[in-house]
C-alpha positions in Angstrom: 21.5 -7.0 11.5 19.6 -6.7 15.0 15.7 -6.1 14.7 14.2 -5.4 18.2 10.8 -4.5 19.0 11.0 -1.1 21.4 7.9 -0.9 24.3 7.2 2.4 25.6 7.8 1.0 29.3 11.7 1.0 28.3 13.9 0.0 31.4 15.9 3.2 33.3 18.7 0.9 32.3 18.3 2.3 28.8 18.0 5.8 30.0 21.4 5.4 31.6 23.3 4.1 29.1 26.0 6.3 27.7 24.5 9.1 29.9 26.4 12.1 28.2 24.5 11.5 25.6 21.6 10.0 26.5 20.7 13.0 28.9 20.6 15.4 25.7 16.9 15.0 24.8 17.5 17.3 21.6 20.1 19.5 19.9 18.5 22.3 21.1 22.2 23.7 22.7 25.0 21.5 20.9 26.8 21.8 17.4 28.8 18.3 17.1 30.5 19.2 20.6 30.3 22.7 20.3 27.3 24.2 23.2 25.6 27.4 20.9 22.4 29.0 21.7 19.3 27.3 20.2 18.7 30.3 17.6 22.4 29.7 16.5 22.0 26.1 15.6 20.1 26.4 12.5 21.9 29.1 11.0 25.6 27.1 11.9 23.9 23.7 10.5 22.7 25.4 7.5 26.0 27.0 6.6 27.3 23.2 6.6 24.7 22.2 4.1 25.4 25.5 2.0 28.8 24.3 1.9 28.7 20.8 1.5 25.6 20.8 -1.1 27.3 20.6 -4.4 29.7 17.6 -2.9 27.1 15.6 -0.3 26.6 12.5 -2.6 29.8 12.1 -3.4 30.8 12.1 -0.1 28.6 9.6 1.1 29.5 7.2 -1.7 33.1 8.0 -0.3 32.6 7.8 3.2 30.2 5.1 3.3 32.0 2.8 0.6 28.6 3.1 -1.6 26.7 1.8 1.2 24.5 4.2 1.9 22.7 3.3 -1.5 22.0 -0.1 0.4 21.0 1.4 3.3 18.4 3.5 1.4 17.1 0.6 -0.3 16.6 -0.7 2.7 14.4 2.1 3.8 12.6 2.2 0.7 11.6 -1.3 1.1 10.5 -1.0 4.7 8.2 2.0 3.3 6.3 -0.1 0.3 5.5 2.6 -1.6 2.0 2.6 -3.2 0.6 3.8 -6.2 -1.3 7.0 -5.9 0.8 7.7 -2.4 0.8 10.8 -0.8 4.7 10.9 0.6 7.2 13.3 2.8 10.9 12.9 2.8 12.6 15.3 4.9 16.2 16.8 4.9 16.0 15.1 1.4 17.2 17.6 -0.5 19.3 16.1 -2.9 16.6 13.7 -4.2 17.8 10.2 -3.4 15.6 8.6 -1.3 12.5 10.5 -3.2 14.3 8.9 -6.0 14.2 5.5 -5.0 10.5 6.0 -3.7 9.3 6.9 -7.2 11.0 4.4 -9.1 9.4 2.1 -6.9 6.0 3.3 -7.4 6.3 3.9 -11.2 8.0 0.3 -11.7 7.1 -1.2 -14.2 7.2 -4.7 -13.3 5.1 -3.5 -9.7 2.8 -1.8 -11.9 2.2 -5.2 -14.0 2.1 -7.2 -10.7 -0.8 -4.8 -8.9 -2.4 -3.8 -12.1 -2.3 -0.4 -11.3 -4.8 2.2 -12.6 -2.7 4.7 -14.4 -5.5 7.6 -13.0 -4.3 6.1 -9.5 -0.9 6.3 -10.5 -0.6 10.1 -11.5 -2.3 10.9 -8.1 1.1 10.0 -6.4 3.0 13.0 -5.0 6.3 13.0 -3.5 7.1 15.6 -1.4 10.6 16.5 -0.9 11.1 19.5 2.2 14.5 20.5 2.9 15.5 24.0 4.8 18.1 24.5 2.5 17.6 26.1 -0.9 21.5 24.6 -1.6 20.5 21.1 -1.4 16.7 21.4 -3.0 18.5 22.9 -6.5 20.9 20.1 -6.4 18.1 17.8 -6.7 16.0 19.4 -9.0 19.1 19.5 -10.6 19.6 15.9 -10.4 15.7 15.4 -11.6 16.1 17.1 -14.6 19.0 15.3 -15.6 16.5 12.2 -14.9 13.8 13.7 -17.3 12.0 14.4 -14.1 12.0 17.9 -14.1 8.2 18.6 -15.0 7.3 15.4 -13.1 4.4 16.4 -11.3 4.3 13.4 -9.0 8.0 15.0 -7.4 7.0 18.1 -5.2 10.5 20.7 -3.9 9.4 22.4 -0.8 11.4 24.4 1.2 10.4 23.8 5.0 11.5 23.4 8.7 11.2 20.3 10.1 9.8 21.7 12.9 7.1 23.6 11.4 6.1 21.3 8.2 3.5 23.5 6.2 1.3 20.3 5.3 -1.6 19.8 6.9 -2.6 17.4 9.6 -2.9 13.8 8.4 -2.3 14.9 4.9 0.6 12.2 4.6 0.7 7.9 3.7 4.8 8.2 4.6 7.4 10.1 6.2 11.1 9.5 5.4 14.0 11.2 6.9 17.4 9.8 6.3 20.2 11.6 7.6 19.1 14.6 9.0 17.0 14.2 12.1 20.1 14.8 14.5 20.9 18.5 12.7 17.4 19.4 13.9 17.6 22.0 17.2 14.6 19.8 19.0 13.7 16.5 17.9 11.4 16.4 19.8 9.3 19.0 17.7 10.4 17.2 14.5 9.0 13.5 15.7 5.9 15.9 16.8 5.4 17.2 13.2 5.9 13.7 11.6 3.0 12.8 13.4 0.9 15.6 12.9 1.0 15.3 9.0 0.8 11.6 8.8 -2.9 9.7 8.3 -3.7 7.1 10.6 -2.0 3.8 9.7 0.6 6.3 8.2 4.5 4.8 8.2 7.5 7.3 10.2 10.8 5.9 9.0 14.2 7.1 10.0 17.5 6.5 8.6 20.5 8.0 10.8 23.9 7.6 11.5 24.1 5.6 15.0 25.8 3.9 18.0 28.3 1.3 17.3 29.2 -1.0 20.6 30.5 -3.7 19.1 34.2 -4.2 21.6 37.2 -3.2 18.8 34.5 -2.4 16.1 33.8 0.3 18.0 37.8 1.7 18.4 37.9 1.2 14.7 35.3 3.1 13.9 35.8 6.0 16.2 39.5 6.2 14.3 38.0 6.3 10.9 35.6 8.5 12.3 37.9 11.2 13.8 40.9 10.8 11.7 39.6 10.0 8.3 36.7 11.3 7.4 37.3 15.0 8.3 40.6 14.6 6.1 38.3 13.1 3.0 36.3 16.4 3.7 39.2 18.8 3.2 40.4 16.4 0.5 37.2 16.4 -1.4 34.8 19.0 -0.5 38.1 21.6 0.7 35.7 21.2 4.1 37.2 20.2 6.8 35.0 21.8 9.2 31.8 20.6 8.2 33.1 17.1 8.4 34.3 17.6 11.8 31.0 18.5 12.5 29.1 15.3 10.8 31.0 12.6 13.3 30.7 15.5 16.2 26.7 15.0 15.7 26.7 11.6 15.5 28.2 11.3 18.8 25.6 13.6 20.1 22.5 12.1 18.8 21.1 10.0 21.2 21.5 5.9 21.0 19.4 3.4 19.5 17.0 2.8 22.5 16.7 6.3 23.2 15.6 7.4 20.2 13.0 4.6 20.2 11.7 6.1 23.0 11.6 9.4 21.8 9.8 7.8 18.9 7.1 6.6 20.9 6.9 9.3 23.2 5.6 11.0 19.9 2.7 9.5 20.1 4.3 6.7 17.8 3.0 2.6 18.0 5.2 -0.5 16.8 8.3 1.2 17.3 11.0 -0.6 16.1 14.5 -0.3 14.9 17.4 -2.3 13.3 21.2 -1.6 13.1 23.4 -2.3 9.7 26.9 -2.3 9.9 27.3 -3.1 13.4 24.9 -0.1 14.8 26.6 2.4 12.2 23.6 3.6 11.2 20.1 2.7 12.3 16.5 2.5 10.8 13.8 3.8 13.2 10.4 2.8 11.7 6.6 3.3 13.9 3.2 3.7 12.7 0.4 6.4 13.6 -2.2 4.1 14.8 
């Protein structure tokens, strides 16, 4: 794993780099490799998240190997949750990062470590916006199955990334795993994440990535394309959708140029680090 600190003064060398991709500073005309008009894009990328809801986790335990519950602990643990937190997880849907982020708040061993008020502790709200009613029922589905149901610390909101409905510096912690690059502009999603976080608030990102690792990379591409639409059809009967997923990933912009998006944001400390080779990447910055 590769943890780099990211200045705003990034090199041009960085802003060449894989320029068909690097010159798209948003999704605001492409679907995977498909060029749509920007008021398309949100109804095309919703109809993949209609479609995919009711098989998402599956599929990411099957595509990933189970990894991506690693790679979410990983983000939880760069986050520290906090008693009496107030927290944002976008494109989270399905619950399971906000998940992760409550049990580590309501640990019990963290709780007996920190001594932590129990008044403090029922303060903590967990927000969990997604644009997609689909996904948002399969986590409260999931939360009731938890006994979380009624849990008034775990807030369902249906919202745009783009247009978050929580006020300015309202937020300890933003979250958005898997999702940023099916936004139309990023550029207006970073924006909002920094809107709606407090100062010394955390932005982290967890998103599918770059891979330049020589033969790695030919691998990956094969699993990519070849495999992974088939496990769609196979398992969700959703080929397309699949398609799609590695499509976007290709499109989204690489490690460095994201940074710099990042910090372009109005982000400080931007950093990221690559698991599995630059597979996916986690994008972390503070609000100073």
């Amino acid at each position: 794993m590769a943890l780099r600190l990211v200045s705003r003064r990034l090199g041009s060398r960085f802003l060449s780099y894989r320029s068909s991709v690097a010159s798209l500073h948003s999704h605001a005309t492409s679907f995977g490799f498909q060029e749509v008009k920007e008021e398309e894009k949100s109804k095309l990328v919703g109809n993949v998240f209609t479609n995919v809801a009711s098989s998402y986790d599956i599929m990411n335990d099957v595509m990933s190997g189970g990894l991506h519950r690693l790679w979410k602990e990983r983000l939880v643990g760069k986050l520290s949750p906090f008693a009496g937190m107030k927290h944002l997880d976008v494109a989270g849907g399905t619950g399971d990062v906000a998940f992760r982020i409550f049990d580590a708040v309501y640990s019990v061993k963290r709780r007996a470590l920190q001594k932590v008020d129990e008044a403090i502790l029922e303060e903590t709200q967990i927000y969990v916006c997604d644009i997609n009613p689909d996904m948002l029922n399969v986590g409260k589905q999931r939360a009731a199955e938890r006994g979380l149901g009624n849990n008034k610390s775990l807030v369902w909101v249906e919202g745009d990334a783009e247009a978050l409905s929580f006020d300015d510096n309202s937020m300890d912690g933003y979250t958005i795993a898997f999702g940023i690059r099916n936004v139309t502009h990023i550029e207006k999603a970073l924006a909002e994440a920094y809107r709606v976080l407090k100062r010394g608030g955390r932005f982290l990102c967890l998103e599918l990535s770059h891979v330049d690792i020589p033969v790695f990379k030919d691998i990956y591409d094969l699993y990519s394309f070849k495999v992974i639409p088939n496990l769609g059809e196979l398992i969700a009967g959703d080929r397309e959708s699949y398609q799609y997923l590695v499509e976007s990933v290709r499109r989204f912009p690489p490690q460095e140029r994201f940074a710099s998006m990042i910090a372009d944001a109005g982000f400080e400390k931007v950093e990221y680090e690559n698991l599995v080779g630059g597979v996916v990447a986690i994008h972390s910055a503070i609000k100073l």
